[in-house]
gemmi code that builds the backbone of each chain (N, CA, C; Angstrom):
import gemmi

chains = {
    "A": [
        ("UNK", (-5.266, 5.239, -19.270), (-4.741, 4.434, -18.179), (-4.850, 5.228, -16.880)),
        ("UNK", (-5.332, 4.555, -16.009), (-5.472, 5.244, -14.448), (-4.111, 5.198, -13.614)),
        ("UNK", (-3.529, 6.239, -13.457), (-2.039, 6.413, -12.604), (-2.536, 7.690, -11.845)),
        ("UNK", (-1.647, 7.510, -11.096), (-1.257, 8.462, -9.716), (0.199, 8.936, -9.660)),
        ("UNK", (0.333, 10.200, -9.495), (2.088, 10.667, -10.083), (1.901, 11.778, -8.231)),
        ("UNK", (3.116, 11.842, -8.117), (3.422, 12.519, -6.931), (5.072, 12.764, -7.337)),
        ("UNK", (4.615, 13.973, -7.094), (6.032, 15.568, -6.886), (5.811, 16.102, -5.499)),
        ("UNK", (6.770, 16.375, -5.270), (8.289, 15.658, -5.401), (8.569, 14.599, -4.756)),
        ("UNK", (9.753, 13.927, -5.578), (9.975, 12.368, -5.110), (10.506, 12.004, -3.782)),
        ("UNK", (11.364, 13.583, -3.413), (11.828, 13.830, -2.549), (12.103, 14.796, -2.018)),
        ("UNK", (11.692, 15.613, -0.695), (11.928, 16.573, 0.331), (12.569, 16.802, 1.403)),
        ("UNK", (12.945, 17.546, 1.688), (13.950, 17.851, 2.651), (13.652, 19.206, 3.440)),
        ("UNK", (13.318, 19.230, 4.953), (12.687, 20.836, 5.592), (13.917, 20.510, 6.721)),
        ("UNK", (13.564, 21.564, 7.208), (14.174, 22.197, 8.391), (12.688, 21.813, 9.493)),
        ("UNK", (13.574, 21.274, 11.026), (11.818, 21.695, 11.721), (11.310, 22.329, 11.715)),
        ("UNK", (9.737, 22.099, 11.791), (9.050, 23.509, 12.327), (8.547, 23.918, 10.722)),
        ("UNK", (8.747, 23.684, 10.415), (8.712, 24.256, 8.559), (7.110, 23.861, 8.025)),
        ("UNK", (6.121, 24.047, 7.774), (4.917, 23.664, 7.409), (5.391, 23.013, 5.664)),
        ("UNK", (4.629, 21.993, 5.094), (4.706, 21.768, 4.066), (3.479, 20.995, 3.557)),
        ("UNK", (3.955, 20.649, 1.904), (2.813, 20.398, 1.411), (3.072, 19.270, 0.040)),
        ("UNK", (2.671, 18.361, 0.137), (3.067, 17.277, -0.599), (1.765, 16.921, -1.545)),
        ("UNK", (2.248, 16.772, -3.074), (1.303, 16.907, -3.647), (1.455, 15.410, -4.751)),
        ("UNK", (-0.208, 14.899, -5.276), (-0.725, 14.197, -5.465), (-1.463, 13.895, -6.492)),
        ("UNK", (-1.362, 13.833, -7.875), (-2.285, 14.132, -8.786), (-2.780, 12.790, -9.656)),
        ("UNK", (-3.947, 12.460, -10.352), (-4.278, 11.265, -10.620), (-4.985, 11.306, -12.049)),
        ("UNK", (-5.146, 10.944, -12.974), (-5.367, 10.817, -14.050), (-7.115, 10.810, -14.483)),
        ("UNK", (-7.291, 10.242, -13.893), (-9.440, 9.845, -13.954), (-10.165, 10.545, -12.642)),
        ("UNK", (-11.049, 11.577, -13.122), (-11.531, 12.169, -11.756), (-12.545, 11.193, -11.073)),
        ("UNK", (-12.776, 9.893, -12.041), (-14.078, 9.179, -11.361), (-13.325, 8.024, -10.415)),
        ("UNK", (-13.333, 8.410, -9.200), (-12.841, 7.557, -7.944), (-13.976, 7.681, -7.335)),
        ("UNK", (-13.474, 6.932, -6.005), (-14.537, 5.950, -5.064), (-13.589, 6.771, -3.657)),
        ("UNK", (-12.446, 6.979, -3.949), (-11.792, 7.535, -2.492), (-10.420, 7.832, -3.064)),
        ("UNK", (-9.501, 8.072, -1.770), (-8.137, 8.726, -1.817), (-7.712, 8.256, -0.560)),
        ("UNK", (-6.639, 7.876, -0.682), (-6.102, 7.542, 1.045), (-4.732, 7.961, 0.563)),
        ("UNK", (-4.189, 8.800, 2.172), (-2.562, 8.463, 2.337), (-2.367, 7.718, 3.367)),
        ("UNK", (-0.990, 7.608, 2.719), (-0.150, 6.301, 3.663), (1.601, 7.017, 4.171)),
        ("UNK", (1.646, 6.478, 5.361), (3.244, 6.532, 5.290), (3.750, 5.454, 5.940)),
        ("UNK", (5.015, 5.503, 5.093), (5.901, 4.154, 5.347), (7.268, 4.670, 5.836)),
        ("UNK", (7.448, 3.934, 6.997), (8.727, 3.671, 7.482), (9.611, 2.971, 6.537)),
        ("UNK", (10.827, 3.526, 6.206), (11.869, 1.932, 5.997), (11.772, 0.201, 6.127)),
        ("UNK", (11.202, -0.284, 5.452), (11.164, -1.235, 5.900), (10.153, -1.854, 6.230)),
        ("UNK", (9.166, -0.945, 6.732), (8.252, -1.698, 7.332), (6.617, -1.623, 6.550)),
        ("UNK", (5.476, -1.853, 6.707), (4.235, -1.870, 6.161), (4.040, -0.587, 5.935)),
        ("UNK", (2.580, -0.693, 5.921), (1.666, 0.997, 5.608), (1.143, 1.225, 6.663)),
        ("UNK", (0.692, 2.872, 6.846), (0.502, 2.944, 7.880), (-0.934, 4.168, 7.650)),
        ("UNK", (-1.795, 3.974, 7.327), (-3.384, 4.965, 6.841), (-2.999, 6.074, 7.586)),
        ("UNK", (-2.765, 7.009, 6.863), (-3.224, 8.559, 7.341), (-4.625, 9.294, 7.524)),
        ("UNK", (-4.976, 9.362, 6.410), (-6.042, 10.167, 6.062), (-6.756, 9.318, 4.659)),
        ("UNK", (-8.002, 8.798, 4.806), (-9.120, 8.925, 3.861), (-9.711, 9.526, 3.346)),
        ("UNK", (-9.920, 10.135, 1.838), (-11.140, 11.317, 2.043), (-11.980, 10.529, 0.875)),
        ("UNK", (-13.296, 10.339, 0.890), (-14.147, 10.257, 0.212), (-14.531, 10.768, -0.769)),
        ("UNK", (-14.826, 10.179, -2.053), (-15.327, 11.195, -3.378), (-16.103, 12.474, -3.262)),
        ("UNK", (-16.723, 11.911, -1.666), (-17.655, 13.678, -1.733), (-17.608, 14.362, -0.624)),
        ("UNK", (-16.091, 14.199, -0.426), (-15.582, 15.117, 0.760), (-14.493, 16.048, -0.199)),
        ("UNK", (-14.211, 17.000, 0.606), (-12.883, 17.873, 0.464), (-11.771, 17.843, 0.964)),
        ("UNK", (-12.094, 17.581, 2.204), (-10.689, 17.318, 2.922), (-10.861, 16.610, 4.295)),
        ("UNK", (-9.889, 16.439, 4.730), (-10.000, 15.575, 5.911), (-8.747, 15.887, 6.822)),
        ("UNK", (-9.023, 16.089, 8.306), (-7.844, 16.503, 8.971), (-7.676, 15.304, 10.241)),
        ("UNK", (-6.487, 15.326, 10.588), (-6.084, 14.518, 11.807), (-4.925, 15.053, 12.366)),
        ("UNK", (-4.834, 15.726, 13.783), (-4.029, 16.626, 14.467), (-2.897, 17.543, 13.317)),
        ("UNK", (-2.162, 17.253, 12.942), (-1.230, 18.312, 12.182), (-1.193, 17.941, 11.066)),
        ("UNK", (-2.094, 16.962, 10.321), (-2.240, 16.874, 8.978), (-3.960, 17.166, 7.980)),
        ("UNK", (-3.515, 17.571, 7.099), (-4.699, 17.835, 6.292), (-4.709, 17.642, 5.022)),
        ("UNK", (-5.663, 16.944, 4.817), (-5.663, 16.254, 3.264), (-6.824, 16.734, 2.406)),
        ("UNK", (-6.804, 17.173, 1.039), (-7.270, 17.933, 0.562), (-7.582, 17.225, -0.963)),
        ("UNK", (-9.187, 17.507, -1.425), (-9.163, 16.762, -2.858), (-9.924, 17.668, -3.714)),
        ("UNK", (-9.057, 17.793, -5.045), (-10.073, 18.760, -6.355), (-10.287, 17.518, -6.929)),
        ("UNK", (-11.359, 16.669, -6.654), (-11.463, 15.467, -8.117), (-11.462, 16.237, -9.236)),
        ("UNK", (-11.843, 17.357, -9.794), (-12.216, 17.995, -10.921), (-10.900, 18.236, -11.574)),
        ("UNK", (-10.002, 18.622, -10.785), (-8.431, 18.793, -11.449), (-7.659, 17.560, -11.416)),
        ("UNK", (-8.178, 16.326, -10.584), (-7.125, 15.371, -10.270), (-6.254, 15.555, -9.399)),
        ("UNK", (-6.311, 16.022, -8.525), (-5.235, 16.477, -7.454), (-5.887, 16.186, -5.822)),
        ("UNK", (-4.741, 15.946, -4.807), (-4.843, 15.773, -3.647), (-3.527, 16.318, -2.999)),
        ("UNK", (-3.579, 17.546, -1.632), (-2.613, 17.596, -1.501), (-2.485, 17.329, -0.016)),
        ("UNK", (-1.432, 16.680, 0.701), (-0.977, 16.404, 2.292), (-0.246, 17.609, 2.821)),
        ("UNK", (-1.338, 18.246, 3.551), (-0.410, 19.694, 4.084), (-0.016, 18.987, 5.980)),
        ("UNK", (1.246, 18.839, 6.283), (1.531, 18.948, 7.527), (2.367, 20.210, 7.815)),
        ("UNK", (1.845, 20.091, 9.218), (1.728, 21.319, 10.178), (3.282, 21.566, 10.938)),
        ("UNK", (3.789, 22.642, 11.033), (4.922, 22.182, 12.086), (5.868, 21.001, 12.002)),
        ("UNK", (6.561, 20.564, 11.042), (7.179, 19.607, 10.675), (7.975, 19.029, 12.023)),
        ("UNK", (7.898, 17.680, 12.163), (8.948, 17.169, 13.373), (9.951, 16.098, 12.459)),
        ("UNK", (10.939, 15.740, 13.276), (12.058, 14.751, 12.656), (11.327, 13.704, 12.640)),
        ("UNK", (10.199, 13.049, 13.162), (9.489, 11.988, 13.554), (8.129, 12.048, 12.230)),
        ("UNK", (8.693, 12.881, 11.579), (7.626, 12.820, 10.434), (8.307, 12.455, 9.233)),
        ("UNK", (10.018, 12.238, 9.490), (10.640, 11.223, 8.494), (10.025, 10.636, 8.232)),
        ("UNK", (9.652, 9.691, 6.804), (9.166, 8.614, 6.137), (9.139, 8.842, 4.824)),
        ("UNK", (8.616, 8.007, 4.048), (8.021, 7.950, 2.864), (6.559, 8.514, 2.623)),
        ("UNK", (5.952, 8.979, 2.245), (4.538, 9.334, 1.924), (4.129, 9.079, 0.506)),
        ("UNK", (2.413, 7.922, 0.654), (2.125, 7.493, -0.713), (0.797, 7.842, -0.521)),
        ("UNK", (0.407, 8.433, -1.868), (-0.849, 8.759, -2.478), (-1.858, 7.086, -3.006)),
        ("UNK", (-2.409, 6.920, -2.480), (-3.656, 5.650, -3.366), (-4.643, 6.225, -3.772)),
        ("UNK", (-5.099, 6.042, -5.077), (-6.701, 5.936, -5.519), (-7.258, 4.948, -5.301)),
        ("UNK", (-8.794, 4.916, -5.205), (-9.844, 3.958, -5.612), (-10.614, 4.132, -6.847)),
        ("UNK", (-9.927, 3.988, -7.927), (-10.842, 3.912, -9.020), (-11.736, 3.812, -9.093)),
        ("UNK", (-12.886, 4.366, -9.679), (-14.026, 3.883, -10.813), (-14.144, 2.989, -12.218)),
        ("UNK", (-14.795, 2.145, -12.098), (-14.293, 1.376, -13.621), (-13.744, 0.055, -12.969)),
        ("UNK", (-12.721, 0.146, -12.815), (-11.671, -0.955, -12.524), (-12.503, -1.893, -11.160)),
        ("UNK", (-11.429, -2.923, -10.480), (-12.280, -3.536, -9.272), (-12.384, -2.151, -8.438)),
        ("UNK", (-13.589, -2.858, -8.081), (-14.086, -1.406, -6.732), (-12.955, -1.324, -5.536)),
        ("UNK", (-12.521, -2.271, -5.326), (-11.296, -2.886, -3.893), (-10.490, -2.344, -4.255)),
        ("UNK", (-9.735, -2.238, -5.295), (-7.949, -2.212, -5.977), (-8.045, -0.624, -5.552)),
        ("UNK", (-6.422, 0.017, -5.186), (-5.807, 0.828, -4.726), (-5.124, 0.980, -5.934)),
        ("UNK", (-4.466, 2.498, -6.611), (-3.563, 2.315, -7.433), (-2.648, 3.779, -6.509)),
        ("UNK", (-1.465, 2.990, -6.568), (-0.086, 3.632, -5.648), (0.319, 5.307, -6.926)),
        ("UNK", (0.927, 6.006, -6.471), (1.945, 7.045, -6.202), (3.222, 6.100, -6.159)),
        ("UNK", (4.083, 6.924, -6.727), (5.431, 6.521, -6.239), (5.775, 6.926, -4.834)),
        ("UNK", (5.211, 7.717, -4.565), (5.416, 8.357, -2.944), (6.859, 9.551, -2.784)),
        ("UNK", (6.473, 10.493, -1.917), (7.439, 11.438, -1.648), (8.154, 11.350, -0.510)),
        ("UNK", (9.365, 10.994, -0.476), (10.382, 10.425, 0.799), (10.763, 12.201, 1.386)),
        ("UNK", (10.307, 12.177, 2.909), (10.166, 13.337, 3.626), (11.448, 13.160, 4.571)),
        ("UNK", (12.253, 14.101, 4.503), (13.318, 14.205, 5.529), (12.784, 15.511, 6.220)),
        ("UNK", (12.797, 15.551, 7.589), (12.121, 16.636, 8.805), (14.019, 16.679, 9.410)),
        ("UNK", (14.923, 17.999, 9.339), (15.775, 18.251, 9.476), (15.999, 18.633, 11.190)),
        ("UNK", (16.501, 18.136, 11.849), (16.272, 18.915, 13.262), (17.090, 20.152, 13.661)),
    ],
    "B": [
        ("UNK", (-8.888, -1.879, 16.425), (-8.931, -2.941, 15.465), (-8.463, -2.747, 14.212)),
        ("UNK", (-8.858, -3.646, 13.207), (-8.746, -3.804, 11.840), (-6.986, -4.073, 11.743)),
        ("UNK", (-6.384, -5.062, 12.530), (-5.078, -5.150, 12.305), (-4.993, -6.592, 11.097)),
        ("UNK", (-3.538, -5.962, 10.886), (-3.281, -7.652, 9.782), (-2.096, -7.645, 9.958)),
        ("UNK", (-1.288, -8.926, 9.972), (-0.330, -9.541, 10.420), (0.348, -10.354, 9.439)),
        ("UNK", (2.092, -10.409, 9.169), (2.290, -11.326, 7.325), (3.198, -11.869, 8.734)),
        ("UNK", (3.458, -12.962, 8.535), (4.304, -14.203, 8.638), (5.513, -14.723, 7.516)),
        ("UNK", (6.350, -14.921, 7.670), (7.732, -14.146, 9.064), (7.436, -13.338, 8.124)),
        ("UNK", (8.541, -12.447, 8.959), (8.624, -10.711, 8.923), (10.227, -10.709, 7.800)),
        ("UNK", (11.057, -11.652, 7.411), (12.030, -11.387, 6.758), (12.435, -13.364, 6.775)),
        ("UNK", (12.563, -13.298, 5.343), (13.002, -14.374, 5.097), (14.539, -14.594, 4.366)),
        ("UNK", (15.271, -15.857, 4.522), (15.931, -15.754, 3.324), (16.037, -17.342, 2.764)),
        ("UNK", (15.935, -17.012, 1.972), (15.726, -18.893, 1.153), (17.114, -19.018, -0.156)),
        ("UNK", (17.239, -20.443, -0.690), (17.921, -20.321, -1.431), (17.747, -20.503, -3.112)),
        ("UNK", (18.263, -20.107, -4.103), (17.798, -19.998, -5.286), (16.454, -21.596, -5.547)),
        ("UNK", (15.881, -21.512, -6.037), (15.174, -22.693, -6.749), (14.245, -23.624, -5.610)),
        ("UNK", (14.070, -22.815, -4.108), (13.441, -23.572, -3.462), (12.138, -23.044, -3.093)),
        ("UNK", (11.259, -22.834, -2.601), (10.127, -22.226, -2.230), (9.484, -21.750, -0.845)),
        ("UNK", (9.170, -20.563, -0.968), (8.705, -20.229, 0.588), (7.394, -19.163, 0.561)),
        ("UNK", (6.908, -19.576, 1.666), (5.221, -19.440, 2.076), (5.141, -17.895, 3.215)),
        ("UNK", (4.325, -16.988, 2.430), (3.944, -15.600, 3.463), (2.504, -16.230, 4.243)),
        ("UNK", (2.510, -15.798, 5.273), (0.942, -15.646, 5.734), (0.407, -14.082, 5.964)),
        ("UNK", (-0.429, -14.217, 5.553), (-1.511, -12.638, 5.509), (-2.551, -13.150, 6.559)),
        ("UNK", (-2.598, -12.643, 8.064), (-4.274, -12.890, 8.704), (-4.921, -11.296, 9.170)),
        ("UNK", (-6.112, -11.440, 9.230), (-6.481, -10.766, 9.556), (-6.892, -10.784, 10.833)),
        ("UNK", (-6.766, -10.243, 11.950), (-6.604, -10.599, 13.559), (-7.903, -10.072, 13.804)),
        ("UNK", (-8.530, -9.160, 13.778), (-9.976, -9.065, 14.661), (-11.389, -8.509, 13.669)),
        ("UNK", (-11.144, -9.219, 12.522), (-12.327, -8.975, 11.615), (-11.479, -10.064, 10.298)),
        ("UNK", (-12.825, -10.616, 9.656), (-12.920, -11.118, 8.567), (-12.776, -10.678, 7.233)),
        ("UNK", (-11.996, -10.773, 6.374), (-11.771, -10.725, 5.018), (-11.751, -11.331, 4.084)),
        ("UNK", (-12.814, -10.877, 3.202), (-13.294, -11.790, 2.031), (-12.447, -11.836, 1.091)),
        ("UNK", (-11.778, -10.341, 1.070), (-10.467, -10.340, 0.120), (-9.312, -9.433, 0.670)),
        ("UNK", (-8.360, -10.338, 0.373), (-7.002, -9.431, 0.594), (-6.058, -9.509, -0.571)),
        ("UNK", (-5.300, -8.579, -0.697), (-4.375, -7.750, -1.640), (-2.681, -8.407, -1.406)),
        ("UNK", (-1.950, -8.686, -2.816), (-0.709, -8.978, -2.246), (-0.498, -8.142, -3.445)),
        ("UNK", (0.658, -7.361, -2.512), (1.775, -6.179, -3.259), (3.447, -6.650, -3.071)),
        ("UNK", (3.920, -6.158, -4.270), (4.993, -6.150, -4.088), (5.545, -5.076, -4.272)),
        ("UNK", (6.924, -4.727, -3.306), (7.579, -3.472, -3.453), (9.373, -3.724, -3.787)),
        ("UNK", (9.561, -3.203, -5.070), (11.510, -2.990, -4.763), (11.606, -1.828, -4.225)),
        ("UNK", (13.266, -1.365, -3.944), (13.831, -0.726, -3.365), (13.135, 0.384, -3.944)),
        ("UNK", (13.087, 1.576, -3.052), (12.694, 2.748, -3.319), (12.012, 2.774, -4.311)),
        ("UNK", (10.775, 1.818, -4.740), (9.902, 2.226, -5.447), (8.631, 1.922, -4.823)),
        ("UNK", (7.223, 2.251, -5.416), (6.229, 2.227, -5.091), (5.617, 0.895, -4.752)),
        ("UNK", (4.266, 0.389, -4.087), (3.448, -0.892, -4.490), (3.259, -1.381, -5.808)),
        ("UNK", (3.063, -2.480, -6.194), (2.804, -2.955, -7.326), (1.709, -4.056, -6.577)),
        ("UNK", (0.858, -3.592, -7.214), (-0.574, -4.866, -6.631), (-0.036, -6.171, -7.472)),
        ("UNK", (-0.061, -7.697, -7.085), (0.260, -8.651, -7.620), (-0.997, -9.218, -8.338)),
        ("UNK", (-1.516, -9.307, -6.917), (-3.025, -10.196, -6.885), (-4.112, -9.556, -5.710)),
        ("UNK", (-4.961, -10.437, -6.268), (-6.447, -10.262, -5.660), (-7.034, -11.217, -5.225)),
        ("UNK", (-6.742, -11.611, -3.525), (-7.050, -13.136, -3.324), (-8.583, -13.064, -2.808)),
        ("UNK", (-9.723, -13.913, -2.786), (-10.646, -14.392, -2.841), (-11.127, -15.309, -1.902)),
        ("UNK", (-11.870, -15.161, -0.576), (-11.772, -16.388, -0.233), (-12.852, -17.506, -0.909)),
        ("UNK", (-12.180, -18.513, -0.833), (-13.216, -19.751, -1.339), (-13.302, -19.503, -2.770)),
        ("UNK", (-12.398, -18.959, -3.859), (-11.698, -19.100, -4.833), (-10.813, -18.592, -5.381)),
        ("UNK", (-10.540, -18.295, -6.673), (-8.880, -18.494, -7.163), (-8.855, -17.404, -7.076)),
        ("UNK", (-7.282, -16.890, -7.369), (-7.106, -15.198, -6.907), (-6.789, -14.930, -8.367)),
        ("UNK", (-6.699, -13.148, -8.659), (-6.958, -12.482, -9.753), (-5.618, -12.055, -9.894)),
        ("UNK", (-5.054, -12.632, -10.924), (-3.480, -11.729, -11.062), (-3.590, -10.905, -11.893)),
        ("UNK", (-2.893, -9.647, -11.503), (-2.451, -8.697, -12.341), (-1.332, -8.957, -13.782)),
        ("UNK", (-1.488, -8.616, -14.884), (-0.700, -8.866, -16.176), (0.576, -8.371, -15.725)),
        ("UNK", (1.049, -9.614, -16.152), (2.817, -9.889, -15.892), (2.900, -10.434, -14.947)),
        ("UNK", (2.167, -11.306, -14.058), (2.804, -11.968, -12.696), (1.678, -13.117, -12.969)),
        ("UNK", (3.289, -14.186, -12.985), (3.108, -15.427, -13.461), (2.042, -16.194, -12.355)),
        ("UNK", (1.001, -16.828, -12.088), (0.308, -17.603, -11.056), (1.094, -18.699, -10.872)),
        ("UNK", (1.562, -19.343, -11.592), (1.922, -20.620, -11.455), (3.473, -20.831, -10.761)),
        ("UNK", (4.230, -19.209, -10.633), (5.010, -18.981, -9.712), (4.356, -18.333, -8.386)),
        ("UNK", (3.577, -17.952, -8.245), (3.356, -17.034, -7.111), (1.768, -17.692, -6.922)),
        ("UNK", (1.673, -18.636, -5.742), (0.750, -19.287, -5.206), (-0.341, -18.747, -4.608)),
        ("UNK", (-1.754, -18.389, -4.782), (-2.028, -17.999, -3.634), (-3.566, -18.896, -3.254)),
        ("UNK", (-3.688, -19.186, -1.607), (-4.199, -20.190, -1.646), (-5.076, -18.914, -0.030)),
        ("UNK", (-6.838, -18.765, -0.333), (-7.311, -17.996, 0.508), (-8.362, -18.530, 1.213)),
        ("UNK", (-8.207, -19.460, 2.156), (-8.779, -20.988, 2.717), (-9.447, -20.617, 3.880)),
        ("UNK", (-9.216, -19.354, 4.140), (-10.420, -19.113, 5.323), (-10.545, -17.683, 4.825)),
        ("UNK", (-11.528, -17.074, 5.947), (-11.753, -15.346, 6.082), (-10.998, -14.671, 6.977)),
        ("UNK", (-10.029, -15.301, 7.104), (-8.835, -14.101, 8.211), (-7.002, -15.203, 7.648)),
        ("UNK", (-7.482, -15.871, 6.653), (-6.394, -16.344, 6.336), (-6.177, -16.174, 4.614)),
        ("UNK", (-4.983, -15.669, 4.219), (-4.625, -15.769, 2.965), (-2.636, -15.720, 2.973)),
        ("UNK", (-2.712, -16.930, 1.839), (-0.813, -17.395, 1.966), (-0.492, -16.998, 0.227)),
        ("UNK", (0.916, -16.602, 0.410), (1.148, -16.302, -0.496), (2.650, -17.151, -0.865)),
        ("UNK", (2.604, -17.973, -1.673), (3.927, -19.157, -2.212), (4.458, -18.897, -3.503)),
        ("UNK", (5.922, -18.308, -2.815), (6.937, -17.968, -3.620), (7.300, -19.605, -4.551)),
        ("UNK", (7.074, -19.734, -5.645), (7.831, -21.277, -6.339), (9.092, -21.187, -6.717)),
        ("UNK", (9.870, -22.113, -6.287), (11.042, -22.110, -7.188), (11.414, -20.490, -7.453)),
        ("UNK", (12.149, -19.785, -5.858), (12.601, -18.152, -6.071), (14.039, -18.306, -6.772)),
        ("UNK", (13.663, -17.343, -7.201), (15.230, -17.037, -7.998), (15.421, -15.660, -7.107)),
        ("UNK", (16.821, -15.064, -7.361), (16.956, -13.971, -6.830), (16.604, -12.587, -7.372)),
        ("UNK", (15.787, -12.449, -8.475), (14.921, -11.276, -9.504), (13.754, -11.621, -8.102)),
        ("UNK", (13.200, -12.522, -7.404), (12.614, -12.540, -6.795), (12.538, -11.293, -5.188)),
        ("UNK", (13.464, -11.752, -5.183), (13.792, -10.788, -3.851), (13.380, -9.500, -4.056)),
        ("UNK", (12.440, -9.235, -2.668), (11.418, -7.759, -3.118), (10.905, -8.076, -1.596)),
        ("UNK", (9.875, -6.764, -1.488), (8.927, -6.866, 0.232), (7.803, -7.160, -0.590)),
        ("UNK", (7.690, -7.873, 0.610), (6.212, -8.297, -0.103), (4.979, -7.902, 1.110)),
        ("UNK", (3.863, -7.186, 0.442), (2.862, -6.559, 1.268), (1.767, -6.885, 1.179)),
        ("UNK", (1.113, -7.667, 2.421), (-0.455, -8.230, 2.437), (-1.345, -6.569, 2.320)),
        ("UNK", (-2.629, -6.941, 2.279), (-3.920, -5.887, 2.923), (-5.375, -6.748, 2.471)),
        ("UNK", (-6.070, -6.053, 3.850), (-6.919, -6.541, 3.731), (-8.092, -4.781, 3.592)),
        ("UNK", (-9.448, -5.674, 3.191), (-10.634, -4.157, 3.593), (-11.386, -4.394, 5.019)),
        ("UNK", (-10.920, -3.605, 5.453), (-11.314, -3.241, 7.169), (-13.076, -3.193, 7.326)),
        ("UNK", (-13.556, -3.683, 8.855), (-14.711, -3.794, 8.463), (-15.807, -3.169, 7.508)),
        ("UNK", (-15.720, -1.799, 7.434), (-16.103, -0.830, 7.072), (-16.557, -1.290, 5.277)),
        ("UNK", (-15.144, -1.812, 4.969), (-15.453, -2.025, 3.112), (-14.756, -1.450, 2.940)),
        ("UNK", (-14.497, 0.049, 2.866), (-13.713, 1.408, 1.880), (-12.698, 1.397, 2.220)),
        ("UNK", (-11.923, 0.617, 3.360), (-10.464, 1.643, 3.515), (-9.539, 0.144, 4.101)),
        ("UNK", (-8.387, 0.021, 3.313), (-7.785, -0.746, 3.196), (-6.808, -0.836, 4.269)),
        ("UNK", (-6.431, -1.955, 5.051), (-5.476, -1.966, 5.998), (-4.444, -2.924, 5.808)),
        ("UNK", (-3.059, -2.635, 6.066), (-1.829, -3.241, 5.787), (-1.232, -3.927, 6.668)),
        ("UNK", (-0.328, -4.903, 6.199), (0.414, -5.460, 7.258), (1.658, -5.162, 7.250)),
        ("UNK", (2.230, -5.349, 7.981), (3.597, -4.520, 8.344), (4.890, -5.404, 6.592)),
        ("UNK", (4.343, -5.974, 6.265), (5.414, -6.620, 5.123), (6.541, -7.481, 5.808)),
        ("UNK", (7.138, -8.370, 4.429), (7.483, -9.189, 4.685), (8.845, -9.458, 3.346)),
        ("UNK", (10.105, -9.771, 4.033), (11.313, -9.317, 3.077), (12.176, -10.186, 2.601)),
        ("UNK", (11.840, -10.391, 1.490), (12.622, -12.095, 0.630), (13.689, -11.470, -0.047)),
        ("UNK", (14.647, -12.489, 0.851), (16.141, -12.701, -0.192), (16.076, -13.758, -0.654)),
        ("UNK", (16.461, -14.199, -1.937), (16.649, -15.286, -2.289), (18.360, -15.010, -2.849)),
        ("UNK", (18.840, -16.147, -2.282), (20.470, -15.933, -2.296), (20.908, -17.156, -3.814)),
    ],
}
model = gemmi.Model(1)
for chain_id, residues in chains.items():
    chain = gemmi.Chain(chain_id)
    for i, (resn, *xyz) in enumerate(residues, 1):
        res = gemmi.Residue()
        res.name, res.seqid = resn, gemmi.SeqId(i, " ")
        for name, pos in zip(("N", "CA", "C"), xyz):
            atom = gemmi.Atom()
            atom.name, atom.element = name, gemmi.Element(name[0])
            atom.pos, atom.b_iso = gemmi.Position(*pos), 0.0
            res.add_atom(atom)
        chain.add_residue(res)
    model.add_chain(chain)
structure = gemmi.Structure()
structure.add_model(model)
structure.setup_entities()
């Protein structure tokens, strides 16, 4: 069965604190990796994409990182702010399954402490 | 670009009656969009797989014949709650695939009470 598991469920930093949120998935044969973060309440919001035949992918204080070979992806942000409160979810794009379908992470709920 | 938009943004209806999400896609076309559902502090659960210009693909365990979905244009897909009970009550989350193909874009969700 193709799942996506993410440790820890939940975090808690101090500002300023660099961290690293991790991502691991069951079938190394994917099509992609995306994160997401969610506000309370509200939709998704695309972080970072990385492609089956990329490694990583950065966007100002975040960096996203993939071993398909181990199953793992990890979200390193930089300098933690209170404004980086949210939820954070891991998606795959399977191989095998529909090419379209996303399969979720439970996601790691980030508290940035001020 | 690549925005998507659910209609209303929070509902509340009453046991045994029925109510309608809209999923559009505002500045690009979608052949298919995604309806998720989320409870409290847990993850997405993909429902379905809507289609335009035919029937949508449910995922095992989610009844069709409660959960409507009708994908009648390429920037339009609705999603009809039947006869909600309150096990119903959950967010419910459109997406569509952004021009590109690979990378999926969301709409802000949409939040059923059924009382």
């Amino acid at each position: 069965k193709q799942e996506v598991t993410q440790i820890p469920a939940a975090l808690s930093v101090p500002e300023g604190e660099n961290l690293v949120l991790n991502c691991s998935f069951t079938d190394s044969a994917i099509y992609n990796l995306q994160w997401f973060r969610q506000d309370p309440g509200k939709g998704l919001t695309s972080l970072l994409l990385i492609q089956s035949s990329q490694r990583e992918q950065t966007s100002g204080r975040l960096n996203a990182s993939l071993d398909k070979s181990s199953g793992r992806s990890t979200l390193y942000i930089a300098a933690s702010q209170p404004g980086d409160s949210a939820t954070y979810l891991c998606a795959v794009r399977f191989r095998g399954g529909s090419a379209r379908q996303l399969t979720f992470g439970s996601g790691t709920q980030l508290t940035v402490l001020p | 670009g690549a925005v998507v938009s659910q209609h209303p943004s929070w509902v509340i209806c009453k046991s045994g009656t029925s109510v309608k999400i809209e999923c559009r896609s505002l500045d690009f076309q979608a052949t298919t969009m995604f309806w998720y559902r989320q409870f409290p502090k847990q993850s997405l659960m993909l429902m379905a797989t809507s289609n335009e210009g035919s029937k949508a693909t449910y995922e095992q365990g989610v009844e069709k014949d409660k959960f409507l979905i009708n994908h009648a244009s390429l920037t339009l897909s609705t999603l009809t709650v039947t006869s909600a009970h309150p096990e119903d009550s959950s967010f419910y989350i459109c997406s569509a695939h952004g021009p590109r193909g690979y990378e999926q874009y969301f709409g802000p969700g949409t939040r059923l009470t059924v009382t």
